[in-house]
C-alpha positions, 0 to 999 in steps of 0.5 A: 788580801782576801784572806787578811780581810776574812781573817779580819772579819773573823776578828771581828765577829769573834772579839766584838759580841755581836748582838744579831748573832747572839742576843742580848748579853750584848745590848748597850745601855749608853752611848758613852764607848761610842763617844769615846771612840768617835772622840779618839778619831776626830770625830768624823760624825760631824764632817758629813751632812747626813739623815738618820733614818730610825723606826720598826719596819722599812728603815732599811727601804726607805734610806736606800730609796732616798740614797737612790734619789740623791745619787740620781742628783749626782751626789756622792752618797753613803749609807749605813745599814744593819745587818748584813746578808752575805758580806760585812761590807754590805753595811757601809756602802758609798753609791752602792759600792761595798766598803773597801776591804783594805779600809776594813783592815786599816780601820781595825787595826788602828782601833784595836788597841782602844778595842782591847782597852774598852771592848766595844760591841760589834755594832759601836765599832761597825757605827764609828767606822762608818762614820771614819769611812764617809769622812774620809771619802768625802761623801755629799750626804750619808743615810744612816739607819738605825740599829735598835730603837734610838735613844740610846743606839750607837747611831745617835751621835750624828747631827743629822738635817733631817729626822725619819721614824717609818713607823713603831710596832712591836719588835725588842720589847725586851729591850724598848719597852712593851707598849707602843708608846714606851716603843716610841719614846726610844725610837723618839731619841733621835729628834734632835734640836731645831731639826725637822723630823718625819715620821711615816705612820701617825698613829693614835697610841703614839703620836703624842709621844713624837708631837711632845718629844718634837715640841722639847726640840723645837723641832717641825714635824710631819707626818706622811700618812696625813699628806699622802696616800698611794695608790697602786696601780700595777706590779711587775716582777720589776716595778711596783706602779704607783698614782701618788696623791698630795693633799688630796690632788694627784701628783705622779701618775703611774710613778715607777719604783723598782722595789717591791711588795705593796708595804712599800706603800708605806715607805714610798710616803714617808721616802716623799715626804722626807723630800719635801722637808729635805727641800724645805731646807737651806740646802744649795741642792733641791730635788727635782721631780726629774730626779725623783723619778729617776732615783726611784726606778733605779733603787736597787741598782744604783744602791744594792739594795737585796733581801726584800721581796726579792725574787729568786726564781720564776718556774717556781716563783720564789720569792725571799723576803726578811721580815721577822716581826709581827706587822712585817710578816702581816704585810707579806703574808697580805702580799701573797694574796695578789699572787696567783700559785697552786701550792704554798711552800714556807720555808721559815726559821727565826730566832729562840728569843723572841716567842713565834707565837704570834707570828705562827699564829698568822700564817696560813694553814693550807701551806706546806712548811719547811722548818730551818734553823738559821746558822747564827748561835740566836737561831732556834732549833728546826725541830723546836720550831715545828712542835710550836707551829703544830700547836697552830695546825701548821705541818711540815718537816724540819731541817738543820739548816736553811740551805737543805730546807730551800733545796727539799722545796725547790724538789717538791714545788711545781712549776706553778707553785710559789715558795716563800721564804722569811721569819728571819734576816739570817733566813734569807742570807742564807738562800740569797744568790 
């Protein structure tokens, strides 16, 4: 079975353009192969209730956070998310467990007649066999993330209760647009007809764009940072601790969230604030502050949820996390200042179509670089890759793969150092255990 299901995947990976893999030869402009094969399975979209989770930074925390919490009600939940770190089946995941590799066999095969007929990408197959998948098994719910933008990604078919955009920033300007608001309008495309949308940050360049699209739609809208602000409190290698304020007036004292790093701040109000909509619906089920908590302590048990600010070693700490934009990477490097550590080791890669200009640009001078290139055809070459950070003062070696990088920091760190590794998702997959 195990080889029949790699043998699949490799089918997979090698018949279908992949678009993490190799870029933008594969972006789709429309949704119409996705319809097409939605429409061939009977369109299972439309047999689970589901949300549909879409912006630039902490879509992935933010739909594992509110999957914690709906199983923490006792509902059988799913999520889809994109990409995957070690294994393809981390992206279709029903209460925390991987899709069946048999389902995985079984799906490809009967598709693949229609795969060879219209050659779909990697991701409209990936999207409709999730949707195959939480009908056949009957999920409660399913959070579904967005690939890319949202207009137009393959996720966009759902009718979902509920529409979440985290946040906009600036990532695949290539393919969304340069400016904020062109960003927004694509990440827009998922406010559906009479259906609430939260959106995590209001932000002045955008939010006409949302409070329009929402108008068009008839649709509520609520933003999260005008009705919460978080505080922390404490972190542990386990918990974050947060005071969490509604409106002004405390709520939850010292409220335990077993996801790290303070950007999830950002994610935990927006996580909130798609509850109180959630609850505002006609839904048999409401949840409680009970289960609220009890599905934020357990994020990534109860969900799997791996690859940000995850910690992967103590006597040196070594922390991998996979953001691999500009305001991501902000928000780790402003992180790291809460960290006590002698010396910094930056174990760093990314990928040769996007310019690391501005990231370089960021990241501190004073610590010691480890340059990889990441094992996807994307990724950019090591050596590459340190003649554009010497531009920005920034030393260090490079290596030919990510693996032999981690290993040269984990000899030259001392106990009391901290390594961080980052710049790209394919990065951290490659040192997560």
């Amino acid at each position: 079975m195990e080889n029949k299901y790699q043998d699949t995947v490799n089918y997979l990976f090698s018949q279908l353009p992949m678009f993490q893999r190799t870029g933008a030869m594969v972006h789709k402009i429309d949704l119409q192969k996705t319809i097409e094969l939605c429409d061939f399975l009977g369109n299972p979209q439309n047999k689970f209730k589901s949300i549909h989770v879409g912006g630039t930074n902490g879509k992935g925390s933010v739909s594992h956070m509110l999957a914690s919490i709906f199983q923490a009600a006792g509902l059988k939940v799913g999520v889809f998310t994109s990409p995957h770190y070690k294994d393809f089946r981390e992206r279709i995941k029903i209460n925390g467990q991987l899709i069946d590799e048999q389902y995985v066999i079984d799906f490809t095969e009967k598709t693949k007649k229609w795969q060879e007929d219209l050659k779909p990408s990697f991701f409209e197959l990936t999207s409709a066999m999730a949707f195959d998948y939480f009908a056949e098994q009957k999920v409660d719910i399913a959070f579904i993330e967005v690939g890319m933008g949202g207009r137009l990604d393959s996720t966009n078919i759902i009718q979902p209760l509920l529409s979440v955009i985290t946040n906009i920033s600036y990532d695949h300007t290539e393919y969304l647009g340069d400016t904020l608001p062109k960003i927004a309008f694509e990440k827009a495309g998922i406010i559906k007809q009479n259906t609430p949308v939260v959106i995590g940050e209001w932000q002045s360049e955008t939010a006409a764009v949302f409070d329009n699209k929402a108008k068009e739609c008839n649709s509520s809208i609520h933003y999260a940072s005008k009705t919460y602000d978080i505080m922390t409190i404490y972190s542990s290698l386990e918990f974050t601790h947060y005071d969490v304020y509604k409106k002004g007036k405390c709520i939850f004292f010292n409220l335990g969230v077993n996801v790290l790093g303070n950007y999830q701040m950002k994610n935990l109000a927006t996580t909130l604030q798609a509850i109180d909509c959630y609850n505002s619906l006609d839904e048999p089920l409401k949840i409680s502050d009970d289960i609220l908590k009890n599905g934020l302590k357990t994020v990534k048990s109860a969900t799997r949820f791996i690859g940000r600010w995850q910690l992967l070693g103590k006597d040196p700490l070594i922390i991998a996390d996979s953001a691999h934009n500009l305001s991501g990477v902000s928000l780790v490097l402003d992180q790291i200042k809460n960290i006590h550590y002698e010396q910094l080791h930056i174990v760093f890669g990314t990928v040769k179509d996007k310019d690391p200009s501005a990231i370089l640009d960021l990241l501190p001078q004073r610590a010691m670089y480890y340059f990889a290139k990441a094992n996807i055809p994307r990724g950019l070459d090591a050596k590459e890759l340190k003649e554009k950070a010497s531009q920005f003062k920034l030393e260090g070696a490079a290596f030919d793969s990510v693996n032999s990088a981690f290993e040269q920091s984990k000899s030259i760190a001392k106990p009391t150092d901290l390594i961080l590794v980052f710049g790209s998702i394919f990065v951290v997959a490659e040192v997560l255990p």
